[in-house]
C-alpha positions in Angstrom: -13.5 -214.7 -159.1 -15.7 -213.6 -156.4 -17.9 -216.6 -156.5 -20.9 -215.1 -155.3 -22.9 -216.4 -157.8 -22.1 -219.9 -156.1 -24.0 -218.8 -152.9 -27.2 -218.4 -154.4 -29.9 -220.8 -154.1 -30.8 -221.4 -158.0 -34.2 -222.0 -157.2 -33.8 -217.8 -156.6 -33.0 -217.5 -160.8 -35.8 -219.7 -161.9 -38.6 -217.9 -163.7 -42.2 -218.8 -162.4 -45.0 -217.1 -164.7 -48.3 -215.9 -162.6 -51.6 -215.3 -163.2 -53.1 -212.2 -162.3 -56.1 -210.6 -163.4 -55.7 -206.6 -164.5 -59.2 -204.8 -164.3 -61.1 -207.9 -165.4 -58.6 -209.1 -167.9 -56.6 -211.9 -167.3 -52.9 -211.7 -167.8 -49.7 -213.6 -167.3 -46.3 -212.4 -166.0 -43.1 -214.2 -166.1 -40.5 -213.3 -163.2 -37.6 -214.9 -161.4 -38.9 -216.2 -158.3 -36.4 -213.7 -156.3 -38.8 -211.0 -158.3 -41.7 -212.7 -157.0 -40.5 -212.7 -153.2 -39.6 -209.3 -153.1 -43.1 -208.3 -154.7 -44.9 -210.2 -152.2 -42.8 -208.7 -149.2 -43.5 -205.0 -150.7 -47.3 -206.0 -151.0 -47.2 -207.2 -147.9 -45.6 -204.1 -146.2 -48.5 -202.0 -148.4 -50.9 -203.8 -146.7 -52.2 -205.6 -150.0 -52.9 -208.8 -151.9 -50.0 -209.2 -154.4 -52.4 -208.9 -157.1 -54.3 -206.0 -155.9 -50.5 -204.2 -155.4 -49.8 -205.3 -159.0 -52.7 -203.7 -160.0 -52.1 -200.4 -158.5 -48.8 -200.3 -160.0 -50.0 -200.9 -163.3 -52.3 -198.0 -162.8 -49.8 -195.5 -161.5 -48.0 -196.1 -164.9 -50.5 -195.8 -166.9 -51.9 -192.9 -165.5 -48.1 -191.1 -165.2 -47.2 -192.3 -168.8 -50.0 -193.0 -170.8 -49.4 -196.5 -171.7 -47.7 -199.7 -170.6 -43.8 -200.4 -171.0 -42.7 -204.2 -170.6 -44.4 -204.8 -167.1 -42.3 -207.2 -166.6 -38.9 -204.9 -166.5 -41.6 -202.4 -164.6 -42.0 -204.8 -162.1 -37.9 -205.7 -161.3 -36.9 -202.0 -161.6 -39.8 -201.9 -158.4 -38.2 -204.3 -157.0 -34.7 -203.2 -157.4 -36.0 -199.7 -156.3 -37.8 -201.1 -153.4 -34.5 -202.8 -151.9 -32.2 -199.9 -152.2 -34.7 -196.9 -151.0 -35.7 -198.9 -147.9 -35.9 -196.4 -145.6 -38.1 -194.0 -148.5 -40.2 -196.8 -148.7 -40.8 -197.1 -144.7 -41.0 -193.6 -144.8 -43.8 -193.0 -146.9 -45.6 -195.7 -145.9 -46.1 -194.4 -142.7 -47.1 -190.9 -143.6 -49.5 -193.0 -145.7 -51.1 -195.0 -142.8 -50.8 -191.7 -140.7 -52.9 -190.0 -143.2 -55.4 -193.2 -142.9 -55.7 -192.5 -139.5 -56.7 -188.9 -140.0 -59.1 -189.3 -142.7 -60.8 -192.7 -142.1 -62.9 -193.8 -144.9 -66.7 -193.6 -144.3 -68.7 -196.7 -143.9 -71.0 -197.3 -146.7 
């Protein structure tokens, strides 16, 4: 046996629900809280709140598919996309803040 799942902190594998609040609606999502560390580290990187990253997620499914899936699974496929396209991640992120950078937002 390889034993690697005795080297993992199993405070990693316990599930934490959230609050968040989705376009005025309050909701609640239920992730391990190795989900929840990787979401915040991806927010983070996007410059965001993690519930204003949530958000936009939510609406970029929507919009592509029409309709919600489990958000949860939504939310650790992200995650498990997120850690092995890194370097697309990094990548478009900064063609994103390089586009910012051209096309500041006017000042209302």
């Amino acid at each position: 046996m390889c034993k690697l799942f005795l080297s993992q902190d199993p405070a990693s594998f316990t599930s934490e629900t959230r609050a968040m609040r989705l376009h005025g609606h309050v909701t609640s999502l239920r992730l391990e809280q190795a989900f929840w560390v990787i979401l915040e580290e991806i927010a983070a990187r996007e410059e965001m709140s993690l519930a204003r990253f949530v958000a936009t997620l939510y609406d970029e499914i929507v919009e592509r598919l029409g309709e919600m899936p489990n958000f949860a699974s939504v939310l650790r496929v992200t995650c498990l996309h997120y850690l092995r396209n890194q370097e697309l991640h990094a990548t478009q992120l900064a063609a994103k803040k390089f586009h910012r950078q051209k096309n500041p937002e006017p000042i209302a």
